[in-house]
N, C-alpha and C positions, 0 to 999 in steps of 0.2 A: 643602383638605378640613377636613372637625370633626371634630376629635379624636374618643376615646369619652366624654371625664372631662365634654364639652359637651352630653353626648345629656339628662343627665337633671339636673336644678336643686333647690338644695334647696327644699321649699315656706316659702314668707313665711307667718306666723301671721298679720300686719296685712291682708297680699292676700286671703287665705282668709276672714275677717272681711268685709272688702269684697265678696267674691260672694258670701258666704252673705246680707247687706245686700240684693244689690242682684238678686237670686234674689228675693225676699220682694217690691221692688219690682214685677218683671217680672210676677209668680206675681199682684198683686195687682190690675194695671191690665187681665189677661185675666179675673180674677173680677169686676171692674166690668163689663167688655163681655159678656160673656156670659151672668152675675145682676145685671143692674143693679140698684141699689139708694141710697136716697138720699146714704149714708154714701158720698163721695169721699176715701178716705186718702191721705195723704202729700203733696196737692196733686198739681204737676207734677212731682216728683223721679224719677218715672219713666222721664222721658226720658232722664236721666243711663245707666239702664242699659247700652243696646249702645253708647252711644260708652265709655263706661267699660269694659266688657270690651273693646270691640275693642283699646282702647288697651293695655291688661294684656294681651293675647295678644301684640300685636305688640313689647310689652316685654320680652318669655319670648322671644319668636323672634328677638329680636336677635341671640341667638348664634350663628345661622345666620347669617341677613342682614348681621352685621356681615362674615362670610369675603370672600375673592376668589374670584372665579370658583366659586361655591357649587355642587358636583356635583347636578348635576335626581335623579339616586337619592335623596336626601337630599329633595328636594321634592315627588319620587314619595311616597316615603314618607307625609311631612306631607297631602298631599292624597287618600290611600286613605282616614287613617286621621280627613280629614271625608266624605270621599266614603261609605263604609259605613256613619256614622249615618245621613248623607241618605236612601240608598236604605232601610234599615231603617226609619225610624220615618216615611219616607213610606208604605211599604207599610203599616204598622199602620194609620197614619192613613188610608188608603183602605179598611182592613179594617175601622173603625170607621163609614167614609161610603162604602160600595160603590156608593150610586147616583153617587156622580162618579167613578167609576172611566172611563174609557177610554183608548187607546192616545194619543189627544192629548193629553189630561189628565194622564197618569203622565210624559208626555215632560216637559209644561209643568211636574211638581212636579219632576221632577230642574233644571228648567232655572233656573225659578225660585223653588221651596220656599215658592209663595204660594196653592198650591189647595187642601189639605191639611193642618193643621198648618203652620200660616202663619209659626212662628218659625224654621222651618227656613232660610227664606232666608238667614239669619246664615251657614248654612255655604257659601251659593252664593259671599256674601258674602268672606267667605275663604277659597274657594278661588280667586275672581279675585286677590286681594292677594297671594295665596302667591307666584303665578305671573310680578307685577307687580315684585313684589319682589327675587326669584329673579332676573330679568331686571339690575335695578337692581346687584346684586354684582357685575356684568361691567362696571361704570365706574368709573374710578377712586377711590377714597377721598376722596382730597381737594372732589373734586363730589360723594359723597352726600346729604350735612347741607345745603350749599346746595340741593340739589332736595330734600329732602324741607322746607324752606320754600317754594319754589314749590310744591311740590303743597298744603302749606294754607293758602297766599296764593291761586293761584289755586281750589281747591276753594271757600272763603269767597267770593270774587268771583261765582263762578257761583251762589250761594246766591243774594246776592244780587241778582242778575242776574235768576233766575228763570228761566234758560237751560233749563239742567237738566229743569226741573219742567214748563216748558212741552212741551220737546222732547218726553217720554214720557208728557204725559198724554193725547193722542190715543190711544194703544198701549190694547192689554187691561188690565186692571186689576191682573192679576197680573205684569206686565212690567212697566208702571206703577212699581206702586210695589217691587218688588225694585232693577231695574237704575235706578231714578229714586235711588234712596238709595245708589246707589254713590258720587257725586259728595260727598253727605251725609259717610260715612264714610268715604272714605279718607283726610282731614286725621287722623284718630284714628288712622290705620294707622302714617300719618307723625310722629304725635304718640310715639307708644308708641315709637320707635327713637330718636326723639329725645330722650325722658326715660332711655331703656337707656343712652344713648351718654351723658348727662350724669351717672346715676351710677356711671361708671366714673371718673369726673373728681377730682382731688385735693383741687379747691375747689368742691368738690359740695354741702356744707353753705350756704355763701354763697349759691350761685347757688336750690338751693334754696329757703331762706330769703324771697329776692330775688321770685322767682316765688310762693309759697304769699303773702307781704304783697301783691302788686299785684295780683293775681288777686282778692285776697280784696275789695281795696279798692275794684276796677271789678266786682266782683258787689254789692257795696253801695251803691255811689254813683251809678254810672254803668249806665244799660241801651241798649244798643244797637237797632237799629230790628229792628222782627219781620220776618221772609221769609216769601215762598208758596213754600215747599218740602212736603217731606214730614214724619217726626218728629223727622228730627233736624240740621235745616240751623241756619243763624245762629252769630252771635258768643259770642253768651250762655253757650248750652251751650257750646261749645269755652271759653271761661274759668274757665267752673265744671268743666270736666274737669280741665283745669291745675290748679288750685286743690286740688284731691281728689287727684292724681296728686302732687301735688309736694308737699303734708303729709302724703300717709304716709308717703312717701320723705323726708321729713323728721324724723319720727319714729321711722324705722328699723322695723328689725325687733326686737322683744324675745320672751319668754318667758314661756308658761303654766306652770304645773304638768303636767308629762309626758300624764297622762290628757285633762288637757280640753285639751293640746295635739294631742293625737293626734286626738280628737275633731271639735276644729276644723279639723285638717286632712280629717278626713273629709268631712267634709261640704263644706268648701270643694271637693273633688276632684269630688261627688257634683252640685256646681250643673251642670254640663256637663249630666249626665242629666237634672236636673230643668227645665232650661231645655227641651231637646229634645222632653221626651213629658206637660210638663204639660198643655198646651191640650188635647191630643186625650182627655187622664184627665179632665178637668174638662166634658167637651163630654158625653161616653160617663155620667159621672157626673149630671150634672144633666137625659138626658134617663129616665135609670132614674128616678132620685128627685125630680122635680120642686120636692115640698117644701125642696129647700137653697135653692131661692131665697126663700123664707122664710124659713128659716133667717139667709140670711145677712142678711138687711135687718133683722134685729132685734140677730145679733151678726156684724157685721164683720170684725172683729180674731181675734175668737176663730176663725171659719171663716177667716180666710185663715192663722193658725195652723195650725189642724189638718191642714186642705188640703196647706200645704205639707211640713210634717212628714210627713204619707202619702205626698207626694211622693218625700222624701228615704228614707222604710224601705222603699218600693217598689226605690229603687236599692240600697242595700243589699242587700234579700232577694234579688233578682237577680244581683246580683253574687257573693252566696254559695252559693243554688241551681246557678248553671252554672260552680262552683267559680272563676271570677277567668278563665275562658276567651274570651268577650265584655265585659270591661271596656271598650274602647275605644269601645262604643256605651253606655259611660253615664259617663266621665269620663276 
């Protein structure tokens, strides 16, 4: 069983930094598709996003996943508490697009969170890995670390392979591509335990160390061949996740000024929410006002600024408004 003193972690300032990062990414590559506009920011660094959070969740979650025999109340739990945004902000997102409302269609958003408010499949996403997971704590210790490098030996393989991308691209497009990128992410799933389990380690600086230089040095030198997957298959990105995962963990955790610590951990808590209901604010927004897409093709930066800051006092005001009672459906 997990303790109590395990239920809750204190927040990393650096981690919180990183979603707040990589929120702005996500927040910025749905204002291209939706306002296009000739300004392409940030290049590809987009993609980093969901295997970077996935990895940081399943790093946080180690503390379950590392137990034996992990009690399913304890998985119950973890999985209501994605199960409720699903069903929440799918609903809005159909109150927002009522003509795709039907009884197959509301099945397909719970099933796969790709009819609706299309980032939602992240949570479909982890709740399959919960479960997968959960499973995994009933083998011995000594065999975990070894499988979770065959799951990102063999995950990489079928990348390659094109196995994967083949098998479900016959399927609807919203099966397609939800259950087509499970293959994609769960090396990241297996990633994030393995970076949890390594800094628990004594010579965890070294190895570190060891990991942020070669990472850094085959993101520079060396590229590995492109795959027909979906967003996020291949070598590349899994190196440049390492790389990002294992120099902040190398820099540790330090220290703000108490306010713009507090701060930062605000909003880092508040990416959950902003990840979950920007697409469907941005969709409902630009069909009111048409003119932001003007707007944004003249200033970029500054609209995805604003954008996303409205993002974040949205979750706030929410969370103040219904006194801290529905937190769970915004971070």
């Amino acid at each position: 069983m997990v303790s109590k003193k395990t239920i809750k972690s204190p927040r990393i300032i650096l981690f919180d930094l990183l979603k707040i990062a990589l929120i702005f990414l996500v927040v910025n590559i749905h204002i291209r598709v939706i306002t296009p506009s000739n300004a392409h920011l940030f290049g590809s660094l987009w993609s980093y996003t969901v295997p970077i959070f996935m990895t940081l969740s399943f790093f946080f979650m180690n503390k379950y996943f590392s137990q034996i025999k992990l009690s399913f109340s304890i998985v119950w739990e973890r999985i209501k508490r994605l199960f409720l945004p699903l069903v929440f902000w799918s609903g809005v997102g159909f109150l927002f697009n009522p003509k795709l409302f039907s009884i197959k269609n509301a099945f397909l958003q719970i099933l796969t969170g790709k009819v609706v408010n299309t980032p939602l499949y992240y949570l479909d996403v982890l709740i399959l890995f919960t479960v997968i997971y959960w499973l995994i704590t009933y083998l011995p210790q000594k065999l975990r670390t070894p499988l979770h490098f065959v799951i990102i030996i063999a995950a990489l393989t079928l990348d390659y392979s094109g196995i994967s991308f083949r098998f479900f691209n016959p399927m609807i497009n919203e099966v397609k591509r939800s259950y087509g990128q499970i293959v994609e992410l769960i090396k990241y799933a297996s990633l994030g335990i393995l970076f949890a389990t390594l800094n628990k380690q004594n010579k965890k600086t070294i190895l570190l160390l060891f990991l942020t230089v070669i990472s850094f040095f085959i993101m520079t030198y060396y590229k590995f061949p492109e795959t027909h997957g979906f967003n996020y298959s291949g070598a590349n990105l899994f190196v440049g996740t390492i790389f990002t995962l294992s120099l902040s963990l190398l820099i540790g955790n330090f220290s703000l000024p108490s306010k713009i610590g507090q701060f930062v951990n605000i909003l880092g808590a508040y990416s959950f929410g902003v990840y979950l209901f920007h697409i469907i604010f941005l969709e409902k927004l630009v069909k009111t006002f048409p003119d932001i897409k003007t707007f944004n093709n003249h200033y970029p930066l500054l609209f995805l600024f604003l954008f996303t800051i409205s993002c974040y006092g949205f979750c706030f005001l929410f969370d103040h408004l219904t006194k801290k009672k529905f937190s769970f459906l915004i971070k």
